[in-house]
TIFI-735350 format. One line per field, with one value per residue: x, z, y of N, C-alpha, C, O, CB in turn. Coordinates in steps of 0.001 Angstrom, whole numbers, plus 500000, padded with zeros to 6 digits. Atoms other than C-alpha are relative to their C-alpha. Glycine has a CB too. Layout:
<sites>
nc1	(X / ...)
nc3	(Z / ...)
nc2	(Y / ...)
cac1	(X / ...)
cac3	(Z / ...)
cac2	(Y / ...)
cc1	(X / ...)
cc3	(Z / ...)
cc2	(Y / ...)
oc1	(X / ...)
oc3	(Z / ...)
oc2	(Y / ...)
cbc1	(X / ...)
cbc3	(Z / ...)
cbc2	(Y / ...)
</sites>
This chain:
<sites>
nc1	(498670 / 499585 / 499053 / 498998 / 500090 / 501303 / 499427 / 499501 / 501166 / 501443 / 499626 / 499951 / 501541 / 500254 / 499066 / 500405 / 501416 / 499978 / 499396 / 498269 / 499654 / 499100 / 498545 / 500491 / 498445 / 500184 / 499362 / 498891 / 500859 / 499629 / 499160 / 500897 / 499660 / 500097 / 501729 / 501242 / 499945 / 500361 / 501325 / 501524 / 499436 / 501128 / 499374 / 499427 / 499282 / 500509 / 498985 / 500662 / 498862 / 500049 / 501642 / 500332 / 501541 / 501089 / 500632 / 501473 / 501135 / 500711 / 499492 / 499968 / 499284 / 498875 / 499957 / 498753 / 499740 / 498790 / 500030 / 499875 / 499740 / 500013 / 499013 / 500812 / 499459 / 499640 / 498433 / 500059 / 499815 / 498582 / 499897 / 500195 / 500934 / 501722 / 499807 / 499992 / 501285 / 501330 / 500515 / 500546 / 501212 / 500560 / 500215 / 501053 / 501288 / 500021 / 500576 / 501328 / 500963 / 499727 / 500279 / 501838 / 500702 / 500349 / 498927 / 499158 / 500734 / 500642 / 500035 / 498531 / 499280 / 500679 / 500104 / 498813 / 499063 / 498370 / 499177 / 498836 / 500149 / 499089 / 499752 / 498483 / 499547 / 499975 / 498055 / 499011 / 499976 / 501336 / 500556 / 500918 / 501225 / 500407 / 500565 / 500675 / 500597 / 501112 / 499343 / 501061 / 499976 / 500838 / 500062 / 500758 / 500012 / 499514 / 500594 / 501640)
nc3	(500259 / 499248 / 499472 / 499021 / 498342 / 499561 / 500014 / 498638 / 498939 / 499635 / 498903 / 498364 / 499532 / 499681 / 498956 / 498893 / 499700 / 499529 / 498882 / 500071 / 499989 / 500918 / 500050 / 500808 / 500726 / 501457 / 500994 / 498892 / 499102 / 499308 / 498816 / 498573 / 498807 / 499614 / 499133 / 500944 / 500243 / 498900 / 500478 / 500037 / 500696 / 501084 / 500874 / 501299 / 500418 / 501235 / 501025 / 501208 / 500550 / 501419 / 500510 / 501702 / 500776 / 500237 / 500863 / 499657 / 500352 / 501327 / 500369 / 499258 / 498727 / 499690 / 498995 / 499544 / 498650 / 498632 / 498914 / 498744 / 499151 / 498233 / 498578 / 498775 / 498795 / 498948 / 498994 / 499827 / 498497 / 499726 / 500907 / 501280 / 501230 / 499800 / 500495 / 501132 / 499679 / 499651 / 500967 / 501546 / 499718 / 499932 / 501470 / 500295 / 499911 / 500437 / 501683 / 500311 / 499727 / 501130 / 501308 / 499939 / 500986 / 499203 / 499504 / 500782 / 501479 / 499388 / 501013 / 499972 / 500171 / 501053 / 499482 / 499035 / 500449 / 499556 / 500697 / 499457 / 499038 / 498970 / 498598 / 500199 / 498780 / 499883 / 500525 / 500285 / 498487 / 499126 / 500731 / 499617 / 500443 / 500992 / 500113 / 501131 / 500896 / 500478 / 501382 / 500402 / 501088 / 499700 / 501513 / 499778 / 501915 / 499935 / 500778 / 500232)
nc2	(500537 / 500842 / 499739 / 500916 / 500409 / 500991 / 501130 / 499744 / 499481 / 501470 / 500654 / 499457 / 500241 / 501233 / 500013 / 498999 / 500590 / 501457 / 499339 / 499359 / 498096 / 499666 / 499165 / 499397 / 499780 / 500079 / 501007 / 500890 / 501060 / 500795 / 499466 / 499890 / 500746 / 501338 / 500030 / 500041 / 501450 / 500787 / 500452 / 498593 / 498648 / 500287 / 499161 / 500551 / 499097 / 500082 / 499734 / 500073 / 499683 / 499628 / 499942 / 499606 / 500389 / 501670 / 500077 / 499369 / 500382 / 499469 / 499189 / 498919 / 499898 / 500758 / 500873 / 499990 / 500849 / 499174 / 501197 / 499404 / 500891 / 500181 / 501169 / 500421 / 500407 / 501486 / 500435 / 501822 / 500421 / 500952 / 500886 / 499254 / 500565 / 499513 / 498824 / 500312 / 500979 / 498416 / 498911 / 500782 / 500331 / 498584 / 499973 / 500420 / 498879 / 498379 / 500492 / 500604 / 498985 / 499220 / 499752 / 500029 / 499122 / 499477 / 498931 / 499781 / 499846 / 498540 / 498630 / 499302 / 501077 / 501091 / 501888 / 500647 / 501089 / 500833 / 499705 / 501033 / 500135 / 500612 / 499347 / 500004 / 499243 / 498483 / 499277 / 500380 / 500209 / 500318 / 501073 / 500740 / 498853 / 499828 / 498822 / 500576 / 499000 / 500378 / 498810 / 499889 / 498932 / 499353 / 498827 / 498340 / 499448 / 498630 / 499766 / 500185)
cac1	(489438 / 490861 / 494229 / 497266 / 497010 / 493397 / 495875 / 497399 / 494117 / 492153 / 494681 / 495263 / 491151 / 491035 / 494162 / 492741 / 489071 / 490781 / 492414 / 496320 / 497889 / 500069 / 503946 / 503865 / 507775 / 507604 / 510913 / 512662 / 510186 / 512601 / 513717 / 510618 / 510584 / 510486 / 507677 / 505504 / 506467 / 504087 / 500630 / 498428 / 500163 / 499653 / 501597 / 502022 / 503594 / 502329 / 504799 / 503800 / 506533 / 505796 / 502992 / 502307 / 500289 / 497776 / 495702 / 492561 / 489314 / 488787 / 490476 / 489681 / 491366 / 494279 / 494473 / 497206 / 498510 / 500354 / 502295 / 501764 / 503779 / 502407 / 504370 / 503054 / 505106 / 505837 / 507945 / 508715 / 509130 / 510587 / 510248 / 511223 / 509351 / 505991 / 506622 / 506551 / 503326 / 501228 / 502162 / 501143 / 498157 / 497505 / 498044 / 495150 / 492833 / 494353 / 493951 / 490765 / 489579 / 491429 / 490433 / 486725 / 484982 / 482900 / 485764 / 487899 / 485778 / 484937 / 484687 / 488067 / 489876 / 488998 / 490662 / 493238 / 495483 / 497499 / 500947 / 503233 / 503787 / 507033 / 507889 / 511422 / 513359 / 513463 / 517195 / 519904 / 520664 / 517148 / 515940 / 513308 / 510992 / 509311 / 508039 / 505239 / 505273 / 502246 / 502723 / 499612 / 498536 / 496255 / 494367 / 493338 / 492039 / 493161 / 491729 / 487888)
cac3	(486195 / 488332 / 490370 / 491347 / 494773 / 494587 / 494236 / 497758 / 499159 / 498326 / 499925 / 502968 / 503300 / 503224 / 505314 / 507848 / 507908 / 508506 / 511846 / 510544 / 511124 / 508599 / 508847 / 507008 / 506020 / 502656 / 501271 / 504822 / 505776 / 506936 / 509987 / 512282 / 515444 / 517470 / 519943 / 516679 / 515825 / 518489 / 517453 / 518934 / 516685 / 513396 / 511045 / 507414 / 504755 / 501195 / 498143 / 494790 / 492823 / 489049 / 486791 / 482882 / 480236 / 479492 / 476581 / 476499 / 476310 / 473605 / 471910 / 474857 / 477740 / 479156 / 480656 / 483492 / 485669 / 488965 / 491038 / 494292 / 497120 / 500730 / 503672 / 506382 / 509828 / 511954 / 515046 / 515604 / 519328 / 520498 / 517444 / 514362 / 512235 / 514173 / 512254 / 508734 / 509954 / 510957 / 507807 / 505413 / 507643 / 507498 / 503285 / 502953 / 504767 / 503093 / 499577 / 500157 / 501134 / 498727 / 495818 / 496780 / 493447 / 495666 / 497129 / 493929 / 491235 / 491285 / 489662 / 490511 / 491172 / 487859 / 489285 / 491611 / 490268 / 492303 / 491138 / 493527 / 496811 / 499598 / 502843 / 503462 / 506719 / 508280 / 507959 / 506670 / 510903 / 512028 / 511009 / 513681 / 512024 / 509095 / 506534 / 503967 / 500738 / 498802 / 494779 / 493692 / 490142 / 490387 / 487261 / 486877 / 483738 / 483283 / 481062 / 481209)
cac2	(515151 / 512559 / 513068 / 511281 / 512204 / 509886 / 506872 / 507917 / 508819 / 505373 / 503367 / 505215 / 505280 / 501764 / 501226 / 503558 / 501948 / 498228 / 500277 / 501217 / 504409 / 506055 / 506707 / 509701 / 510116 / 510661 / 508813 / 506961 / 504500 / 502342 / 504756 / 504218 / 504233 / 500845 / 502186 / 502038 / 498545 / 497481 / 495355 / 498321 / 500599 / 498724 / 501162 / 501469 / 503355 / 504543 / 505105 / 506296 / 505690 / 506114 / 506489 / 505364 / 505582 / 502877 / 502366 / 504772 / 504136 / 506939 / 509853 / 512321 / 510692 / 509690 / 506594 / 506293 / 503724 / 504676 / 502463 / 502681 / 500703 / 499737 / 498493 / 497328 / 496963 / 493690 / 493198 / 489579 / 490198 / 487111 / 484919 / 486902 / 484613 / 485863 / 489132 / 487202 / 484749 / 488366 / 489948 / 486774 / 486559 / 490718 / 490526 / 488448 / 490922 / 493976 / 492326 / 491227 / 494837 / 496872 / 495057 / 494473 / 495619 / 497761 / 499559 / 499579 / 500309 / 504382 / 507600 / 508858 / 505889 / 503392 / 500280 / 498871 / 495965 / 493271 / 493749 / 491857 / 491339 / 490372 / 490585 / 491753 / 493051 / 496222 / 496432 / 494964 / 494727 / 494200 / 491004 / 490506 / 493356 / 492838 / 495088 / 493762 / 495026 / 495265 / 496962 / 498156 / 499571 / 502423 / 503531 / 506835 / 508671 / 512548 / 514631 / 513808)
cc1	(500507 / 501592 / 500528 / 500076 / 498720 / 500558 / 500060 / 498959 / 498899 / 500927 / 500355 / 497947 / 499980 / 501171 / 499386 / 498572 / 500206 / 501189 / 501276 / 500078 / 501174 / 501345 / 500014 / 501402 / 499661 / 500977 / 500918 / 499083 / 500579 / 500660 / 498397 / 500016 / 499302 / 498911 / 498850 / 499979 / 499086 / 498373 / 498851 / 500408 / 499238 / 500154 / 500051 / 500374 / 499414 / 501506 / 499492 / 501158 / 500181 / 498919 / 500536 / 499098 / 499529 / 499210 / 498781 / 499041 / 499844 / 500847 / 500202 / 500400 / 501125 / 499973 / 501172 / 500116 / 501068 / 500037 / 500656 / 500639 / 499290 / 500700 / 499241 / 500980 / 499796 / 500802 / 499332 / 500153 / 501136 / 500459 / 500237 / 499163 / 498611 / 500003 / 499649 / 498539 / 499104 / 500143 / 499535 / 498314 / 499292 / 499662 / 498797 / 499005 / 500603 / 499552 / 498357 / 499003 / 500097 / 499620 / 498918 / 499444 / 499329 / 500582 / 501134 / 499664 / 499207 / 499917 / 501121 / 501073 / 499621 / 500367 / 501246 / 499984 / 501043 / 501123 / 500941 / 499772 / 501556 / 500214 / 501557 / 500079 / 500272 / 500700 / 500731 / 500370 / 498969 / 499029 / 498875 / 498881 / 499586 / 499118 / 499292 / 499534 / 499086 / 500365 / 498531 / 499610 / 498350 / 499347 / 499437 / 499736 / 500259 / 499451 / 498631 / 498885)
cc3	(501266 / 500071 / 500717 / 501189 / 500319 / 500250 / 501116 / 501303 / 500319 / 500993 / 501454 / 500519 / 500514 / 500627 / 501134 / 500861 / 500448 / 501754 / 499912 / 499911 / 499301 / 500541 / 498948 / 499366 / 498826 / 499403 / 501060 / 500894 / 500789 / 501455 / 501779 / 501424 / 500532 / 500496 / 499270 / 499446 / 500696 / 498840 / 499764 / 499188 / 498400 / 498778 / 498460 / 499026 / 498001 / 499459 / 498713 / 499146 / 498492 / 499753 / 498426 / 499207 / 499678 / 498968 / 500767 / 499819 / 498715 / 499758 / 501177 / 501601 / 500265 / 501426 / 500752 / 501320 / 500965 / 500852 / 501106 / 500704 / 501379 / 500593 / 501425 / 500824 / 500386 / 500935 / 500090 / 501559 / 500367 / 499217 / 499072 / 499434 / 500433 / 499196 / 498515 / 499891 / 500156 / 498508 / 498907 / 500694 / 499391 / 498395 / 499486 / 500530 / 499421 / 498950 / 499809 / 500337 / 499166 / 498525 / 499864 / 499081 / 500611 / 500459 / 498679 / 498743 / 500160 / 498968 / 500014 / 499497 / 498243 / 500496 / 500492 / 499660 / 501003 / 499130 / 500171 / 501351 / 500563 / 500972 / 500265 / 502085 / 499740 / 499347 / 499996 / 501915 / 501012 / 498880 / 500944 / 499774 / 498758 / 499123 / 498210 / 499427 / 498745 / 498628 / 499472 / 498322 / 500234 / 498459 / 499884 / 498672 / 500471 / 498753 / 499384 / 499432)
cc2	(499325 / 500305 / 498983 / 499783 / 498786 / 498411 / 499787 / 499480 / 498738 / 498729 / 500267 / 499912 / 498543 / 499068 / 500289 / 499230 / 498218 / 499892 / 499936 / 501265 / 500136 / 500517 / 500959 / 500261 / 499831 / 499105 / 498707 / 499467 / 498927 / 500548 / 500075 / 499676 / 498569 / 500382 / 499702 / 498965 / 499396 / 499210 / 500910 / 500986 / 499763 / 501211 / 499721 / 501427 / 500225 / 500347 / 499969 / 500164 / 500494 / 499716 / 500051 / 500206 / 498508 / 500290 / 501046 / 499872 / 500940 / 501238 / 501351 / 500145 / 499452 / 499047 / 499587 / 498669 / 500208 / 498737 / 500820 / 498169 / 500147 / 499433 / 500092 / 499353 / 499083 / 499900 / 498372 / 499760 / 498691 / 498493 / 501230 / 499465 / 500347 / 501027 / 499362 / 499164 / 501202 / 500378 / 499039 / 500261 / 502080 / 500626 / 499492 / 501025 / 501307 / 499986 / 499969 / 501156 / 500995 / 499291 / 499316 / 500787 / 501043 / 500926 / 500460 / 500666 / 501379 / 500660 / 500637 / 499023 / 498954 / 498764 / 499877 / 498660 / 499134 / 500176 / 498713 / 500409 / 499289 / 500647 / 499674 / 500476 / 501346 / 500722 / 498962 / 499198 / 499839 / 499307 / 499541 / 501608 / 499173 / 500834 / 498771 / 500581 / 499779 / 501047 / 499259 / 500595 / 500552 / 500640 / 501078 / 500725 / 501614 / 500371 / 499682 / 501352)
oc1	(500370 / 502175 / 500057 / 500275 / 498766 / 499887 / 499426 / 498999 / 498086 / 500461 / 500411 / 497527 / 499823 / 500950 / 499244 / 498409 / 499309 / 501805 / 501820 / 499353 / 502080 / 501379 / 499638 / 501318 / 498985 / 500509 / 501606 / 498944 / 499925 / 501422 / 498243 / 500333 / 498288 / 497858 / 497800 / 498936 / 499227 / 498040 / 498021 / 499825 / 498237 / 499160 / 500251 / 500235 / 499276 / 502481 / 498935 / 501675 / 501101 / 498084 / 501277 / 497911 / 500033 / 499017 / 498435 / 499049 / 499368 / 501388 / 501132 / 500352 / 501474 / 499864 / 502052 / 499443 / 502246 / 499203 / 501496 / 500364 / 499397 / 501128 / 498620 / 501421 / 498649 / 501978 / 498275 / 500197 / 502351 / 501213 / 499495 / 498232 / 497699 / 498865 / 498777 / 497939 / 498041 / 499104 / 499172 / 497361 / 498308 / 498824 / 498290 / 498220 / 499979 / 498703 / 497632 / 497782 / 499122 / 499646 / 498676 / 499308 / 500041 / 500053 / 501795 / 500403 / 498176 / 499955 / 501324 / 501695 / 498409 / 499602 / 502178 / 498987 / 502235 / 500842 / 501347 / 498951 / 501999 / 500122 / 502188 / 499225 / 500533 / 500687 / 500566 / 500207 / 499109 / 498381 / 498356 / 498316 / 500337 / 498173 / 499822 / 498567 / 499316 / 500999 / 498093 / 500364 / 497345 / 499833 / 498412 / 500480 / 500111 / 499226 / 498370 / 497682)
oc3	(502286 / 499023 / 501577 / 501779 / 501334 / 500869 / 501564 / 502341 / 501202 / 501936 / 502399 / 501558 / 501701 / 500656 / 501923 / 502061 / 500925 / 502237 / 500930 / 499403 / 499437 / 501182 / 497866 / 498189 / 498496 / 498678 / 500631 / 502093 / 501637 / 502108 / 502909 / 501947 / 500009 / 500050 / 499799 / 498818 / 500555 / 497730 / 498880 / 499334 / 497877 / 498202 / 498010 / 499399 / 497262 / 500168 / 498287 / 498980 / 498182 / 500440 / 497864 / 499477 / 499658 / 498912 / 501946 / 498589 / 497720 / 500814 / 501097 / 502423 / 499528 / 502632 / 500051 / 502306 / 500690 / 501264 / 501308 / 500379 / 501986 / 500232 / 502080 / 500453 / 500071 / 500609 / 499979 / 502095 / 500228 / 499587 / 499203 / 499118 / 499611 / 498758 / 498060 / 498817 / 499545 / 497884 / 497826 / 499972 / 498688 / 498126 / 498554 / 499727 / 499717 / 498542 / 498874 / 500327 / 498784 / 497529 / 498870 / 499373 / 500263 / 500452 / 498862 / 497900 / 500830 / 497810 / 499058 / 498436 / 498127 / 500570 / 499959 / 499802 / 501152 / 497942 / 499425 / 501678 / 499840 / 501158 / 500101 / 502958 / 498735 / 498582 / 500827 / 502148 / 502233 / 497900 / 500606 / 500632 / 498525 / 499692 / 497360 / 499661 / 497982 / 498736 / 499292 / 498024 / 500524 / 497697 / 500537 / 497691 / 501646 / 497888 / 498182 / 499283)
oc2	(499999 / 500582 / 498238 / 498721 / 498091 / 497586 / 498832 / 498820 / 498467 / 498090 / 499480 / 499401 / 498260 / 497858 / 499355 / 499009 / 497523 / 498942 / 499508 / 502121 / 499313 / 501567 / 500507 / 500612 / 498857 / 498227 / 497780 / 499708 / 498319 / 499835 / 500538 / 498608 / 498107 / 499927 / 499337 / 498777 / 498181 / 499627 / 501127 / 502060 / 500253 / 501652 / 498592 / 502592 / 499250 / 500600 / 498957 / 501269 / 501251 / 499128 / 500858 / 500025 / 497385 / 501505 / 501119 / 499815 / 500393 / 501566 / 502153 / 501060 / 498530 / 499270 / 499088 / 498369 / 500435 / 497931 / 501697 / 497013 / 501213 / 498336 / 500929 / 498266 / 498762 / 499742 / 497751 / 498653 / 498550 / 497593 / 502203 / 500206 / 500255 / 500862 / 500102 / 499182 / 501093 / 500591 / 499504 / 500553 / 502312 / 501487 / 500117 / 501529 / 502326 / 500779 / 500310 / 501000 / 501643 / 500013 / 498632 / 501975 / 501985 / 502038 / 501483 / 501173 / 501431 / 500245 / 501386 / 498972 / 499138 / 497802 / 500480 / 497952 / 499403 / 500338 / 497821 / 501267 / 498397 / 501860 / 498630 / 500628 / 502006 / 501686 / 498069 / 498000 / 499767 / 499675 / 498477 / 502288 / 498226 / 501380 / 498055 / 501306 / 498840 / 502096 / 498123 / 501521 / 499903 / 501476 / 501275 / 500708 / 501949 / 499524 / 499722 / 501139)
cbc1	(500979 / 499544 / 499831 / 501039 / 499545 / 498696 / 501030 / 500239 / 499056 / 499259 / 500745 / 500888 / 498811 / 499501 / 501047 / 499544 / 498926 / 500828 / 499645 / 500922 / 500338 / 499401 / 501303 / 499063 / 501289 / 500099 / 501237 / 501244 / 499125 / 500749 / 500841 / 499121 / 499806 / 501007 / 499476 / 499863 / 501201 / 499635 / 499554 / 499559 / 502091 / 498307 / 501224 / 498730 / 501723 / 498620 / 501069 / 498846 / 500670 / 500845 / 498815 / 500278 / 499981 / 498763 / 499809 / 499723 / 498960 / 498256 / 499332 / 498858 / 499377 / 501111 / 499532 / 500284 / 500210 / 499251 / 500919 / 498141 / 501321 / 499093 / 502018 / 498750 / 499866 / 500520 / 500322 / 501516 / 498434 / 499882 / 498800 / 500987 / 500115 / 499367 / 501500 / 501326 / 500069 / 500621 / 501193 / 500683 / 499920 / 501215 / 500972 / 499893 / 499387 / 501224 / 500536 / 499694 / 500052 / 501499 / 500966 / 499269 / 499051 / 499778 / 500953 / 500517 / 498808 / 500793 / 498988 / 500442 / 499614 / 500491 / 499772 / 499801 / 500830 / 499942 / 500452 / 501726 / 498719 / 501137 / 498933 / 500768 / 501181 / 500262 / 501028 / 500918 / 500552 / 499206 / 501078 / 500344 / 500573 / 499852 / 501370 / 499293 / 501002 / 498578 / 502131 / 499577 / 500411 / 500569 / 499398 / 501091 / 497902 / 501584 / 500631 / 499426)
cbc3	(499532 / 499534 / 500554 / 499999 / 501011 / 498585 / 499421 / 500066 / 499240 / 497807 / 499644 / 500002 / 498683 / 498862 / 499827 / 499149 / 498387 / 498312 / 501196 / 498762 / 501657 / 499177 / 499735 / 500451 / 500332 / 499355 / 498805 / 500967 / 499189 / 499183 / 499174 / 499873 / 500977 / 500822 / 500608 / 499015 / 500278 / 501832 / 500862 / 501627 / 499947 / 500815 / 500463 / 499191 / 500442 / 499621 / 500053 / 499789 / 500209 / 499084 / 500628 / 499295 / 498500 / 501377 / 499535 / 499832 / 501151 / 500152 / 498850 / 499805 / 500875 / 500042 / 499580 / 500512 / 499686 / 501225 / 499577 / 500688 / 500082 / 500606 / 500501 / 499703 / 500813 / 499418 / 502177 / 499085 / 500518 / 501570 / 499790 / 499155 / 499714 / 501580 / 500352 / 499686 / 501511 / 501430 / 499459 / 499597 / 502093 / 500832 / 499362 / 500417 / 501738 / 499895 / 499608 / 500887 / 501221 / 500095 / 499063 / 501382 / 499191 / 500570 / 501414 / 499865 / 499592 / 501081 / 500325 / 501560 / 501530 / 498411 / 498650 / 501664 / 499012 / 500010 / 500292 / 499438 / 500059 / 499640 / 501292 / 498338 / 500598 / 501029 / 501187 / 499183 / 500440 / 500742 / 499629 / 501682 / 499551 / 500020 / 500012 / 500054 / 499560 / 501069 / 498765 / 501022 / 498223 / 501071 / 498858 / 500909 / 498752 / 500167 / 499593 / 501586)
cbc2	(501116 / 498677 / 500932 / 500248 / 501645 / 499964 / 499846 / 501633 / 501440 / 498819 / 499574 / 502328 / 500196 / 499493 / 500828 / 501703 / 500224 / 498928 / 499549 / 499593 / 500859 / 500912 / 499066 / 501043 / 499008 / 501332 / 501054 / 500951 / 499281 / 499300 / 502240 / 499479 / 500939 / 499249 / 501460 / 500925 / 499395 / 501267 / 499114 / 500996 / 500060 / 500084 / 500091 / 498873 / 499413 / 501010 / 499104 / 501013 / 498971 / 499479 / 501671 / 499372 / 500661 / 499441 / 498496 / 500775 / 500093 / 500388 / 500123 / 500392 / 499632 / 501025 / 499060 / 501653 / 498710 / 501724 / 498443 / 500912 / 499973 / 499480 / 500734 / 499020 / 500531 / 498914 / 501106 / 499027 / 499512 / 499553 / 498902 / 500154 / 498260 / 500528 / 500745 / 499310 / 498844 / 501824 / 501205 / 497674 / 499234 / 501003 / 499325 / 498709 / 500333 / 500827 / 498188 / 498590 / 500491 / 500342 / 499709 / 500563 / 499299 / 499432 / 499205 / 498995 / 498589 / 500888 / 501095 / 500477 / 499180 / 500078 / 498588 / 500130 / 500670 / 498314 / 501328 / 500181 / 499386 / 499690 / 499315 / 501593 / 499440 / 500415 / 501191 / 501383 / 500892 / 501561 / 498854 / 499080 / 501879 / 499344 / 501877 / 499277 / 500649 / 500210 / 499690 / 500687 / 499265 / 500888 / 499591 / 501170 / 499726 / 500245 / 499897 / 499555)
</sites>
């Protein structure tokens, strides 16, 4: 039987393996500290926010889709807009690693879905951060 936490667990793997380190705050991702804004830091943030059903392959499972959010940190240093230019450039290699058939296509996991994608500010008052958010769908079957 396949588990929600596996949603969590495949994108933090493959977060982890393209060298980001996890903010682990569970619901106040936007309170990080600045020291971790830095390049060598390279931070990001999971969020699993809901989960539905999905059509099933067959009478004996349940097929579920979970959405998961990523964010991914930016300081803009002394251009804000460098902060928005890193994270278009940093979306293309996250995309292109998380939804590598290869990496997406499992026994736990069943399949990771582009959803959507924007890059917003930190805060309301800190506009030379940026935080790029990535909305994933995770499918998972239960009951195997």
């Amino acid at each position: 039987m396949a588990g929600f936490a596996s949603c969590r667990g495949y994108v933090r793997t493959r977060m982890v393996a393209l060298g980001y380190k996890e903010w682990k705050d569970a619901f106040n991702f936007d309170n990080i500290p600045d020291n971790l804004l830095s390049r060598k830091q390279r931070m990001f943030h999971i969020e699993t926010v809901s989960a539905s059903r999905s059509d099933s392959y067959d009478m004996k499972s349940q097929d579920v889709d979970v959405d998961v959010t990523l964010r991914v940190f930016f300081k803009g240093y002394r251009q804000p807009a460098d902060a928005i230019d890193a994270a278009m450039t940093a979306e293309d290699t996250i995309l292109e690693d998380v939804l590598a058939a290869a990496n997406r296509l499992g026994t736990t996991v069943k399949n990771v879905y582009f959803n959507n994608s924007a890059i917003v500010p930190l805060g309301e008052t800190n506009d030379n951060a940026a935080i790029l958010e990535i909305n994933l769908i995770c499918r998972i079957i239960l009951c195997v």
